[in-house]
N, C-alpha and C positions, 0 to 999 in steps of 0.2 A: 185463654184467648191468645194469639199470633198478634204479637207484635209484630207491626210491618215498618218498623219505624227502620230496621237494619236489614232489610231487605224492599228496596224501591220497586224490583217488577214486583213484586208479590202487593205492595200496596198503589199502583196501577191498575194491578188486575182488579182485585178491590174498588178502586174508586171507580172503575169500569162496570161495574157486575152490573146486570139488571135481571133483581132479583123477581117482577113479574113475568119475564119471559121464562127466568129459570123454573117457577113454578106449572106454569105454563105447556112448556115443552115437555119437560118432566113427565108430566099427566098424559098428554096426547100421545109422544111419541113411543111409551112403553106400552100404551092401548094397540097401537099400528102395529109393535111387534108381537104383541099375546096375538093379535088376529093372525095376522102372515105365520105366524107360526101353529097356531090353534089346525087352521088347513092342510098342515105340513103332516099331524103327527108326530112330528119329532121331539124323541126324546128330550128332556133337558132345556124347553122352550121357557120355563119360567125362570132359570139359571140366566139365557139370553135375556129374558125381559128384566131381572132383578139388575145383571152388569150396566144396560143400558140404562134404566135408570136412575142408577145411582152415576155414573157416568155423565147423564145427561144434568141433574140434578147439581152437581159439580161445572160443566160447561157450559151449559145454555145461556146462562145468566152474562158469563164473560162474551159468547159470541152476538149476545142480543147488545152489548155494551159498545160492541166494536163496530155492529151496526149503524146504532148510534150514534157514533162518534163520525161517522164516514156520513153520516148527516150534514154535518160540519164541512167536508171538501169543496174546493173551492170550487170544481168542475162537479156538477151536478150527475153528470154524467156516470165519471168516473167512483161517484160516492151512491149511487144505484148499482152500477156493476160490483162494486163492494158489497153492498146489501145482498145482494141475489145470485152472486158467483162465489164471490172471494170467500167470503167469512164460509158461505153453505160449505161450499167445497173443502176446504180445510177441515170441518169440522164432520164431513162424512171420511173423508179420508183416516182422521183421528180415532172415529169413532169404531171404524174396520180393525185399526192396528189396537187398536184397546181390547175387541172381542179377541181376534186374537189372542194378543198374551195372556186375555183372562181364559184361555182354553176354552172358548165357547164361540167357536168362528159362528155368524149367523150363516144359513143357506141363503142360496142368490136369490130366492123366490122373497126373504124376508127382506135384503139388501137393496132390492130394488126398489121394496112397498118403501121402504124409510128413504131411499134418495129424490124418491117419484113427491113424497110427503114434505121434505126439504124445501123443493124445489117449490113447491105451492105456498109451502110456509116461509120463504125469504121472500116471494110475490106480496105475500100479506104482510110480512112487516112490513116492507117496502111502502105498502099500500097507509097500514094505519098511521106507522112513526111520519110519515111525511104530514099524518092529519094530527099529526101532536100527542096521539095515542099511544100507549107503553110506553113510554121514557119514563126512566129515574132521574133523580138529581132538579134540579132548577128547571129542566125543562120538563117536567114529568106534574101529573095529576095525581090524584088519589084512582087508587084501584078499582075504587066502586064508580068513578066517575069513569072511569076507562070503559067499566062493563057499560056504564048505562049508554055510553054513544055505541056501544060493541052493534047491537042488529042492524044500524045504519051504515056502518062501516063496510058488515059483512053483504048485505045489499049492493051498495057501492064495489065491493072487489066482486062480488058475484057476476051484477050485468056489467063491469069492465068488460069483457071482449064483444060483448053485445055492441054495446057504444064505441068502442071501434072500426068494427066493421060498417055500423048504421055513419060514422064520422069519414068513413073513408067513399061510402058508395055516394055521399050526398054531395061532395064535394064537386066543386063547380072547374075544369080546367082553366087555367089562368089563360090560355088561350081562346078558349069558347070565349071567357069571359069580354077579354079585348074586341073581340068579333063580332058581338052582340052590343057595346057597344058604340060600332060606328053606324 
């Protein structure tokens, strides 16, 4: 075991980690590259899904904790743009220079599925951890209780655009409203 007792970022990252997303992403996102690459033909596509996983299986965990943590900002705002910008982006960027040096750059056809996937998947955290769901530590649940609220959730972020659009057209102008009435 790593003592992190002589090394503070390393036991940060640690008290950061959240080990459900890491399981999590792990799973999904090395499925997203076997497919984009399955289409491709390209040689060497389970070398790309093995790097990325194990890659991911090591990061996810830290960038689902940093989400978390931007939970915590004071500006709500700026601690969603965190969720859904910051952390995704750094961690697709990471994840580019890691194929990279592992000699197994993915194709743009694969780079895209996994940033397009990102991008949906920092929606959805966004979406659950504000509903209490995946978090580790003190504010976190059991796993099994995470799943059992999971199809309600996934409902919930599914007709999100619905409900905004239906929020946006029913809205009453703050001037009609004055107008009607005098």
């Amino acid at each position: 075991m790593i003592r992190t007792g002589r090394y503070p970022l390393l036991r940060q990252a640690f008290a950061c980690w959240n080990w459900k997303c890491a399981l999590l992403s792990a799973t999904a996102r090395s499925v997203v590259y076997l497919a984009a690459m399955a289409r491709t033909g390209l040689r060497g596509g389970l070398t790309i899904a093995l790097v990325e996983m194990a890659y991911v299986i090591l990061t996810a965990g830290l960038y689902a904790g940093l989400q978390q943590k931007a939970l915590s900002l004071r500006s709500r705002f700026l601690g969603n743009l965190a969720i859904v910008a910051g952390v995704p982006g750094l961690s697709q960027l990471l994840d580019w220079l890691t194929h990279r040096a592992a000699g197994a750059p993915a194709p743009v056809r694969a780079t895209l599925a996994v940033c397009v996937f990102a991008a949906i998947s920092a929606l959805f955290h966004l979406h659950v951890m504000r509903r209490g769901a995946f978090l580790t530590g003190r504010a976190g649940r059991s796993l099994a209780e995470d799943f059992r609220r999971m199809p309600r959730l996934i409902m919930e972020f599914a007709l999100w655009p619905a409900a905004l659009l239906f929020g946006f057209f029913t809205r009453v102008p703050r001037g009609a409203e004055s107008q009607a009435a005098l």
